[in-house]
C-alpha positions in Angstrom: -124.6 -150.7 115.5 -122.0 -150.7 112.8 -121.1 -147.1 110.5 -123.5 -148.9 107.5 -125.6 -149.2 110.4 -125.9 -144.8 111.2 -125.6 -144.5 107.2 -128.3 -146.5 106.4 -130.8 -144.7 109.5 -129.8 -141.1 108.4 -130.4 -142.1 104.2 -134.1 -141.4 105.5 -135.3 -138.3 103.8 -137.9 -137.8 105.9 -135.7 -138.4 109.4 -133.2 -136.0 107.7 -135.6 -133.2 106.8 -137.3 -133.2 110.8 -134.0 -133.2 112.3 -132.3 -130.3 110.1 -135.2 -128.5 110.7 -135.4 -129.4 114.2 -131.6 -128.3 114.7 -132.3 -124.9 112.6 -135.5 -124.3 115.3 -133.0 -125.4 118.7 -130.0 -123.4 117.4 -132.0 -120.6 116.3 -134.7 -120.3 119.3 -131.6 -121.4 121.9 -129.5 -118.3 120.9 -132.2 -115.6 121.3 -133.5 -117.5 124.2 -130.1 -116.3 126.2 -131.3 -112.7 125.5 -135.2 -113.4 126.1 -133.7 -115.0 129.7 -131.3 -112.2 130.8 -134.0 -109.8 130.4 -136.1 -111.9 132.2 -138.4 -112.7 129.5 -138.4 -116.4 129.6 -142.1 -116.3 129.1 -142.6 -113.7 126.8 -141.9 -116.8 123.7 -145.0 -118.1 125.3 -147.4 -115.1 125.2 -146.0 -114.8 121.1 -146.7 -118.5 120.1 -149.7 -118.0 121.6 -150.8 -114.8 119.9 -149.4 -116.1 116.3 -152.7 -118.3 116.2 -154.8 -116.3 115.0 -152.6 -114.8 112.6 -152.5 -118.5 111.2 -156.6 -118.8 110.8 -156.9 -115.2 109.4 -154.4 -116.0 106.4 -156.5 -118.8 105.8 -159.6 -117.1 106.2 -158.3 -114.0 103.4 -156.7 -116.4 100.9 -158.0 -120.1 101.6 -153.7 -120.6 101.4 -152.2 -123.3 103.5 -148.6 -122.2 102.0 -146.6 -122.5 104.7 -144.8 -119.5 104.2 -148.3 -117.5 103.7 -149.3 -118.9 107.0 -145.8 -118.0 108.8 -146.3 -114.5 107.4 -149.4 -114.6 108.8 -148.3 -115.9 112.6 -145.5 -113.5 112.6 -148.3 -110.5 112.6 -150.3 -111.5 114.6 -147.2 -112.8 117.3 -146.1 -109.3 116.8 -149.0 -107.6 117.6 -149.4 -109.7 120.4 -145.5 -108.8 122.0 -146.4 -104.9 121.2 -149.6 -105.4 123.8 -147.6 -107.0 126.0 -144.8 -104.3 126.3 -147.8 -101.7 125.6 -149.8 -102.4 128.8 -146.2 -102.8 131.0 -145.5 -99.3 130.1 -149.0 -97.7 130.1 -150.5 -99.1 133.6 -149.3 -100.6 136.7 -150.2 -104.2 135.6 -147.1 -106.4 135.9 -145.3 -108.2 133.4 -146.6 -112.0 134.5 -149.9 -110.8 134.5 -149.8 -109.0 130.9 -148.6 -112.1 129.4 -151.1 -114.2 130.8 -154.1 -111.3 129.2 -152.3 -111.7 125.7 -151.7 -115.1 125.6 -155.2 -116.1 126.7 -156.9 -113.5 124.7 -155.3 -114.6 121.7 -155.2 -118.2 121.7 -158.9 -118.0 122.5 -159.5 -115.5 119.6 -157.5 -118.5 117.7 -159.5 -121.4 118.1 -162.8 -119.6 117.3 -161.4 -118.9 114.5 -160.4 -122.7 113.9 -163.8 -123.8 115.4 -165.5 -121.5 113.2 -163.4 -122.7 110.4 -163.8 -126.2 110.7 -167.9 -125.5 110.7 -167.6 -123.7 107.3 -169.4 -126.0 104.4 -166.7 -124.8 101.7 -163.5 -125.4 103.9 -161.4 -127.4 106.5 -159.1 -127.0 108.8 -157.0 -129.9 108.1 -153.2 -129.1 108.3 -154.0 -126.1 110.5 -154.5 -127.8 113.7 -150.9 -129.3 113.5 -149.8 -125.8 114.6 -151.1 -126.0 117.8 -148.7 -129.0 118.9 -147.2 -129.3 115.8 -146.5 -131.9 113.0 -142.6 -132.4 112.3 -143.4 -135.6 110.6 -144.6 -133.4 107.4 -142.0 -130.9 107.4 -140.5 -130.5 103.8 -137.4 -129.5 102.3 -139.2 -125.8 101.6 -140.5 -125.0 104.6 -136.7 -126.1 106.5 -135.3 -123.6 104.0 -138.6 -121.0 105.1 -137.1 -121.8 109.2 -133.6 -121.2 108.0 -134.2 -117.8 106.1 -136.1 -116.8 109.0 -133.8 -118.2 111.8 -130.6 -117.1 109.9 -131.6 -113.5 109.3 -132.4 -113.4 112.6 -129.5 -114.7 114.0 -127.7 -112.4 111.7 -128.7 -109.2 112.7 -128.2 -110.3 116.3 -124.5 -111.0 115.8 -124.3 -107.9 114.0 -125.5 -105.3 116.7 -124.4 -108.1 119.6 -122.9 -105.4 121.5 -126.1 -103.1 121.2 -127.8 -106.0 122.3 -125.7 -107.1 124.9 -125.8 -103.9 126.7 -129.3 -102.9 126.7 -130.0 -106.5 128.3 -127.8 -105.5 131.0 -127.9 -102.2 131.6 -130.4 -100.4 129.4 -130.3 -96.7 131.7 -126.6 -96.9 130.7 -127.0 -97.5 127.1 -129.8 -95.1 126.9 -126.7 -92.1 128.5 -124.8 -93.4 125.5 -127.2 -92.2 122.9 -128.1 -95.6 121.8 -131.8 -95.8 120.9 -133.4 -98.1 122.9 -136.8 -98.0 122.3 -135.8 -99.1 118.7 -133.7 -101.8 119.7 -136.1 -103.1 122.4 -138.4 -103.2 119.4 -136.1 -105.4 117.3 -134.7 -107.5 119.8 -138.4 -108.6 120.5 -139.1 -108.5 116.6 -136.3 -111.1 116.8 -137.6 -113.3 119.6 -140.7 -113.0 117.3 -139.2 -114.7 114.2 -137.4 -117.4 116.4 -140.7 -118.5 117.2 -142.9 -118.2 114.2 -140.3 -120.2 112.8 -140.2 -123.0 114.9 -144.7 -123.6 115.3 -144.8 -126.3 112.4 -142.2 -128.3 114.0 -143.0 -127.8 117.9 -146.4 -125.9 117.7 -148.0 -122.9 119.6 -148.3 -125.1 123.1 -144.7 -126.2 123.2 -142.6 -123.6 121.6 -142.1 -121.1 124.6 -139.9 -124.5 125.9 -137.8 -124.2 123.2 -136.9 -120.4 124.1 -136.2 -121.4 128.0 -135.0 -124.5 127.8 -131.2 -124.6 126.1 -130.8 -120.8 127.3 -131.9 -122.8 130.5 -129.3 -125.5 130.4 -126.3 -122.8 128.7 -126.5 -121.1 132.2 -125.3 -123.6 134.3 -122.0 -124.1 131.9 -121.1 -120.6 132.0 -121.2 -116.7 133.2 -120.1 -115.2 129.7 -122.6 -114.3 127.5 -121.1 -115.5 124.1 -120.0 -118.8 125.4 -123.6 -119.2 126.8 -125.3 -118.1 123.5 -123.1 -120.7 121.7 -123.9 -123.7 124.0 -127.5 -122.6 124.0 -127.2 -123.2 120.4 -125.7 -126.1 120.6 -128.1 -127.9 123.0 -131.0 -126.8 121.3 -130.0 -127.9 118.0 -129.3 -131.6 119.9 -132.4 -131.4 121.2 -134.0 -130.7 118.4 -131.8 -134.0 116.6 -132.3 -136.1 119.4 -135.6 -135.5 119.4 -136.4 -136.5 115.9 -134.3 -139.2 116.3 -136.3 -140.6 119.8 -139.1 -139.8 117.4 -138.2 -142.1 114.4 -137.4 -145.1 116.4 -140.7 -145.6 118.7 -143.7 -145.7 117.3 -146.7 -143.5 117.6 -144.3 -140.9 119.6 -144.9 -136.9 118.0 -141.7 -135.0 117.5 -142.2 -132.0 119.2 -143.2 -133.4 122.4 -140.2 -135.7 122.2 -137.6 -132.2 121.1 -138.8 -130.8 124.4 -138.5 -133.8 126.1 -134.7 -134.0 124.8 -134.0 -130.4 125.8 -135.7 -131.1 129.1 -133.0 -133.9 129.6 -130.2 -131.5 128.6 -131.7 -129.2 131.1 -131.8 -131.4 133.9 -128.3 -132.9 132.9 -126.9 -129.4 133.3 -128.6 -128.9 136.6 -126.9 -132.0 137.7 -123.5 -132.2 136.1 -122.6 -128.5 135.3 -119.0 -128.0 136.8 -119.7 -124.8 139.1 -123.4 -124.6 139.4 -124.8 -128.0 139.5 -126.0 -130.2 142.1 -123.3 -132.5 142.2 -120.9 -129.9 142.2 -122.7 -128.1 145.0 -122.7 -131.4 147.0 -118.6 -131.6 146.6 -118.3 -128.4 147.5 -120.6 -128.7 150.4 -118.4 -131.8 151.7 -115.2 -130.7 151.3 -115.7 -127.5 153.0 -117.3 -129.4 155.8 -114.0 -131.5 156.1 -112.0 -128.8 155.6 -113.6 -127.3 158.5 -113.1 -130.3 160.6 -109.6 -130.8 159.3 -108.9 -127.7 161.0 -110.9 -127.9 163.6 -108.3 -130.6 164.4 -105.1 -128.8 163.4 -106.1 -125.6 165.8 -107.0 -128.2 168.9 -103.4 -129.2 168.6 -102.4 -126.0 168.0 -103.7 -124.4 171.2 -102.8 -127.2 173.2 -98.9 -126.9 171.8 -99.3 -123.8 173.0 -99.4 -124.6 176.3 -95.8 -125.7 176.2 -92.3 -124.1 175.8 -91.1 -126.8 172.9 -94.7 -127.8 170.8 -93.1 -131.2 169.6 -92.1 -132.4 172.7 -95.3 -132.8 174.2 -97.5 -135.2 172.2 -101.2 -135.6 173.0 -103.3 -138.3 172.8 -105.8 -138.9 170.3 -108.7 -139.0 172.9 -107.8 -136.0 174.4 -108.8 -134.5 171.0 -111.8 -136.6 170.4 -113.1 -134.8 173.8 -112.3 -131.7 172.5 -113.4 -131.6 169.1 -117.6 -131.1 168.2 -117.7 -134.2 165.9 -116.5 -135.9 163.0 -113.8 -139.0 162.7 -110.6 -137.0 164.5 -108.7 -140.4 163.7 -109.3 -139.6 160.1 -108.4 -135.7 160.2 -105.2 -137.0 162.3 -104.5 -139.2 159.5 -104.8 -136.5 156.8 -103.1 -134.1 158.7 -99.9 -136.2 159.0 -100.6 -137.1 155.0 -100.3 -132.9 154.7 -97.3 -132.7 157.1 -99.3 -130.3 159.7 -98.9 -133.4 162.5 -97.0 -136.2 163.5 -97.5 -139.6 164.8 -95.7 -139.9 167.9 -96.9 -143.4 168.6 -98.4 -145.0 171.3 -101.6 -143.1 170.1 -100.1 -139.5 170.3 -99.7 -136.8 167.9 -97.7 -133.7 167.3 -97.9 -130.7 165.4 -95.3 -129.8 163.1 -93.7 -126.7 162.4 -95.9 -126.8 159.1 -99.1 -127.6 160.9 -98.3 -124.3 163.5 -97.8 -122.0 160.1 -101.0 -123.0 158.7 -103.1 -122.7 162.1 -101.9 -118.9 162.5 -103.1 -118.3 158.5 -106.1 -120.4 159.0 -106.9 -117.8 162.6 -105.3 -114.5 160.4 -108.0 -115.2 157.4 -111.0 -115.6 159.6 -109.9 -112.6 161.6 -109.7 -110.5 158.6 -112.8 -112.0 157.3 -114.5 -110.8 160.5 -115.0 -113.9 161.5 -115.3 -115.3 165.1 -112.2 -117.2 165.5 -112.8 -121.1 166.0 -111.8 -121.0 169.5 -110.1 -124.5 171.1 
């Protein structure tokens, strides 16, 4: 595909619209995602999409609007009320925090589409261009409503950089910023006020059903990259605003496919990418890991056979032993190969004939290799 190729694809309007919006709903929902994750709130995106229905159906219901931004308003009420149940039944009874999120969401979603049955019975009205906010409908996003998303996204984002350290602390350790004076009940409040706008924000684009995936999803994949919090907010950012393009992308060029589904299916990749290809937590990585240190263990397992049998004798390099004197010794593995990269490491010598050596090298690492597991506590790999 040549550059008038990629110029000529993005000249879309409508391709360009979805995906800025799509990349305004990733960015924004990926960044407060980190916080909704560390707090262990991953599912508390889905108990607010949920509860934002109704919200939705009532606006419609009081002003017969289907201005997006009316409707948002509406969403953002109603989601809110919903998060205050939530935290209001943690805090009041001893019902836990998976099962109060399962009451709200179902009570509200429910309450939601009777009101959308009940609207779609009505002689006088429809419910046309409601419905696309249960899965959503990115396809007819505008130029308004991705400025509505970004006012709402952006001031949210704002106010998160600007108390980040408030915010950082009470998702760690909330009993210590509570000794500091800070008030947390306040900023609990607004962090989830927050979380709140993230995901009224993104129910056009994504809808009630799939939004919650856009809160767990990049904070998902940022994990796996890093253990600092800002780095992590930044790549969650990043991979939900690719998600959000590649998604509208994937979306544009097969027919028939909706946006939202395919965004989530992007960031699900970009999950499941990380999982596999992060440098310290992924699988692969864990796999290396796993094999080297089972070689390294055999590697020495090697190097302190030779050792003890050296010790057996006044001068170490002038009695060689044959390799199948260690292949008897040793619990498994190829001992040719660990001979062979212990000579390349200059801990043993070939002596020919079949015989090896340790070297003077080989004896220093074998007493730090036995001085490290003893002061591990360790039991000492005995010959």
């Amino acid at each position: 595909m040549s550059w008038n190729d990629v110029a000529a694809f993005w000249s879309d309007y409508t391709l360009r619209t979805v995906a800025a919006g799509a990349a305004v709903i990733g960015a924004t929902a990926g960044v407060l995602g980190v916080f909704a994750q560390l707090r262990r709130q991953s599912l508390f995106g889905d108990a607010v999409s949920h509860a934002a229905l109704p919200g939705i159906a009532l606006v419609f219901l009081l002003t017969g609007s289907k201005e997006p931004a009316a409707l948002v308003a509406g969403a953002a009420v109603t989601g809110w009320l919903g998060a205050l149940c939530v935290t209001g039944i943690v805090r009041s009874s001893r019902v836990p925090a998976d099962s109060a999120l399962g009451l709200v969401l179902s009570v509200f979603f429910g309450v939601g589409l009777m009101l959308l049955t009940w609207i779609q019975r009505r002689p006088d009205a429809s419910q046309a261009g409601l419905d696309r906010f249960l899965f959503g409908q990115a396809a007819t996003l505008l130029t308004a409503d991705v400025a509505t998303m970004a006012v709402l996204g952006g001031g949210a984002v704002l106010v998160l950089i600007l108390l980040w350290k408030e915010f950082k602390l009470l998702s760690f350790d909330p009993a210590f910023a509570a000794l500091l004076g800070l008030p947390v009940r306040r900023l609990d409040i607004l962090l989830t006020g927050l979380l709140v706008a993230a995901v009224v924000a993104g129910l056009q684009a994504v809808g009630v059903v799939l939004m919650s995936a856009m809160l767990v999803a990049p904070a998902a994949a940022a994990r796996q990259w890093t253990d600092r919090l800002a780095p992590m907010a930044a790549l969650a950012a990043l991979f939900g605003a690719a998600a959000g393009v590649g998604g509208a992308v994937a979306s544009s060029l097969t027919a028939r496919t909706p946006t939202g589904p395919a965004i989530v299916l992007a960031a699900t990749a970009i999950v499941m990418a990380s999982l596999l290809l992060a440098p310290r937590r992924g699988l692969l990585a864990g796999v290396w890991r796993r094999w080297r240190r089972r070689r390294d263990l055999r590697l020495h397992a090697v190097l302190l056979d030779l050792h003890a049998l050296a010790g057996q004798h006044g001068d170490p390099t002038a009695a060689p032993h044959a390799a199948a004197v260690l292949r008897a010794m040793a619990a498994g593995g190829s001992v040719r190969r660990s001979l062979r990269e212990l000579a390349d490491r200059g801990w043993a010598a070939d002596a020919g004939d079949d015989l090896w050596t340790i070297t003077a090298d080989g004896r220093g690492e074998a007493a730090r290799f036995l001085a490290a597991h003893a002061a591990d506590g360790r039991p000492e790999a005995a010959p």
